[in-house]
N, C-alpha and C positions, 0 to 999 in steps of 0.2 A: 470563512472564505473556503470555496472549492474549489481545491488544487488538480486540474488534470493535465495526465502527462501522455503527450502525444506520443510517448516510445512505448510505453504499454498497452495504450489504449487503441491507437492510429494507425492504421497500416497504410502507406500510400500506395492507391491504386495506378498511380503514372512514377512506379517508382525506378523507371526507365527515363524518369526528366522529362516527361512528355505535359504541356503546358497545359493548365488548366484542368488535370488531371481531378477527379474527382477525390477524397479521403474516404477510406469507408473504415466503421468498427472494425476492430477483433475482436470475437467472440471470448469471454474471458475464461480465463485456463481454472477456476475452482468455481465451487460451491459458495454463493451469497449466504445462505443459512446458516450454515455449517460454521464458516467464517464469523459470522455475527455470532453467531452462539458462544464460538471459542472466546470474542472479544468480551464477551457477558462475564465468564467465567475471572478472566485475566482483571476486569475493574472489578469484578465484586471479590477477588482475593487481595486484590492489593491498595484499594482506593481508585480516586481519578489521578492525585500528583505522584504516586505511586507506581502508575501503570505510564511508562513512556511510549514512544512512537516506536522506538525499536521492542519493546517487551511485545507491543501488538503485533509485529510482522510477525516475529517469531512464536508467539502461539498461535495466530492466524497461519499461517504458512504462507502468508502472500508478502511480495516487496511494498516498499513504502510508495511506489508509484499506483500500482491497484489500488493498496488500499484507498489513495487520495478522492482515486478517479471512481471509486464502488459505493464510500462512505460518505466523502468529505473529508476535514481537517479531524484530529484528535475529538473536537470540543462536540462537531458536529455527530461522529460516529460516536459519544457517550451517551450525546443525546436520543439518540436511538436502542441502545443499548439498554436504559433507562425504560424507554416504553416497552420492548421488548420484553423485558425483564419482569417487568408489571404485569403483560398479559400470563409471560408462561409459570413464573413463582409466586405474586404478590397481589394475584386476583382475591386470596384466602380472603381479604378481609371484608371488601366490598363484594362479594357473593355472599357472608354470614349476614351484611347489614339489611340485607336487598332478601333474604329470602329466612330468617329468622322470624319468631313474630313479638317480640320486644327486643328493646336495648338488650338487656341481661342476658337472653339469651342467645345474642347476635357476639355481645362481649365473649361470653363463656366460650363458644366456638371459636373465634378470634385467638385467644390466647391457646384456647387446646393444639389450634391448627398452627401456630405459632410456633409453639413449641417443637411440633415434628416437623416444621417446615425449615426451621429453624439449626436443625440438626439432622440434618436430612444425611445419609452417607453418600460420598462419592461428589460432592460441590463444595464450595468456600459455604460457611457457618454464619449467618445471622442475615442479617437485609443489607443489599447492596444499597438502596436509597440511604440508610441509617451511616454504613461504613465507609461510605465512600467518598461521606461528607469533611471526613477525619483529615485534619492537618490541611484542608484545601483552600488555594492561595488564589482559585482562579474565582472572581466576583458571580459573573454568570453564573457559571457551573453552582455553585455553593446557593447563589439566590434561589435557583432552580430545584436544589434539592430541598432546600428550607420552605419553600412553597410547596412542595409535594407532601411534605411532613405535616404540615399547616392543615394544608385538603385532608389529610388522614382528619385531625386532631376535628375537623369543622362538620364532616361527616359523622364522627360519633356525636357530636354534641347536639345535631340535627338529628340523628335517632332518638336519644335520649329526650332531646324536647317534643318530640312526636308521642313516647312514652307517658311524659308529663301532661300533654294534652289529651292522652287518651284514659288520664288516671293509673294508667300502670306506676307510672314512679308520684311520691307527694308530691304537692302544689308548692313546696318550697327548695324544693331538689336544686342546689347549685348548677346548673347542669354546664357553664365553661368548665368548674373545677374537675368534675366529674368525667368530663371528656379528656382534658389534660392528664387525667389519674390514667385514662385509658393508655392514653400517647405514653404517658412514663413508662408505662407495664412492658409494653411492647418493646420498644427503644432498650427497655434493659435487656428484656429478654434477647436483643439481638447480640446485645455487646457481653451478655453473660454467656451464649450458645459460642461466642468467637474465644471468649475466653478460657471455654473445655465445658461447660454443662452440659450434661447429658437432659435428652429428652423427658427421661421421669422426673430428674433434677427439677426443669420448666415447670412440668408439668403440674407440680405439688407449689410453686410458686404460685401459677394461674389460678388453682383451689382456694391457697390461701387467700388472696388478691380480692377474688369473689367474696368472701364470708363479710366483705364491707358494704356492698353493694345494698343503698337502699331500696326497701319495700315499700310498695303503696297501699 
């Protein structure tokens, strides 16, 4: 539901009690981006049940009435958060699938890019889809995230079968298990990057990782 609030958003233009007076906007006193961005930061350090409505105003800079009237409700401005998030950090993976020329080594990029994406300095450490899913009570939100993890998991296994069709990988290549091994790699690698790994740390993971990977 979106909540807007006529004191921040409203100014009345007959605010002299003059009947029938039209309403017009106020121009809003910050930065849309800027704002989004901070709320990117504030769920991907802390979760979604994590991150309350006051934790947002205040690394937003904005009152809870803006916020309402800019984003929506909580659930609605995660949900944006979410896409946002995907264009500006979490494109890595779907750029190596789309512009590698096999699985392996669309994989291989994936985890390398992972790794430094992963532990990047100066942002919260691992994937905000992955973390943000932790301890969360709200149905929606959680289905939505678990759907998103899915489409990860469903797009490697679609590389991977395109590999199988084209001979690159054998004729008998598991290729659910083999996407799901992807999904693992990753997923750790987020929640190992939150738990202090360093990048080379990752990095010598994704190596090892690889040396499984079947040949056609």
């Amino acid at each position: 539901m979106v909540v807007k609030q006529a004191t921040e958003e409203q100014v009345s233009a007959g605010a002299a009690g003059v009947p029938g007076a039209r309403r017009r906007g106020r121009p809003r006193s910050f930065d849309r981006t800027t704002a989004l961005e901070k709320a990117v930061l504030a769920f991907w350090e802390h979760g979604y049940e994590g991150t309350s409505v006051s934790d947002l105003t205040r690394a937003m800079g904005i009152g809870a009435p803006s916020l309402y009237a800019a984003f929506g409700d909580k659930q609605a401005l995660f949900a944006e958060v979410v896409r946002d998030y995907g264009e500006r950090y979490g494109s890595f993976g779907a750029r190596a699938l789309t512009e590698e020329p096999t699985a392996r080594a669309a994989v291989e990029r994936i985890l390398r890019e992972a790794a430094a994406e992963y532990t990047a300095p100066g942002r919260p450490h691992g994937c905000l889809v992955i973390h943000a899913a932790t301890n969360c009570t709200t149905p929606e939100v959680e289905q939505s995230l678990r759907a998103r993890r899915n489409e990860n998991i469903a797009a490697f296994e679609s590389r991977i079968k395109a590999d199988v069709a084209a001979g690159t990988l054998p004729a008998d290549t598991d290729t659910g298990a083999l996407a799901r091994y992807v999904g693992a790699l990753v997923q750790g690698m987020s929640q190992q990057a939150r738990d202090g790994a360093s990048r080379e740390e990752l990095e010598a993971v994704a190596e090892i990782a690889m040396t499984i990977w079947p040949r056609g």
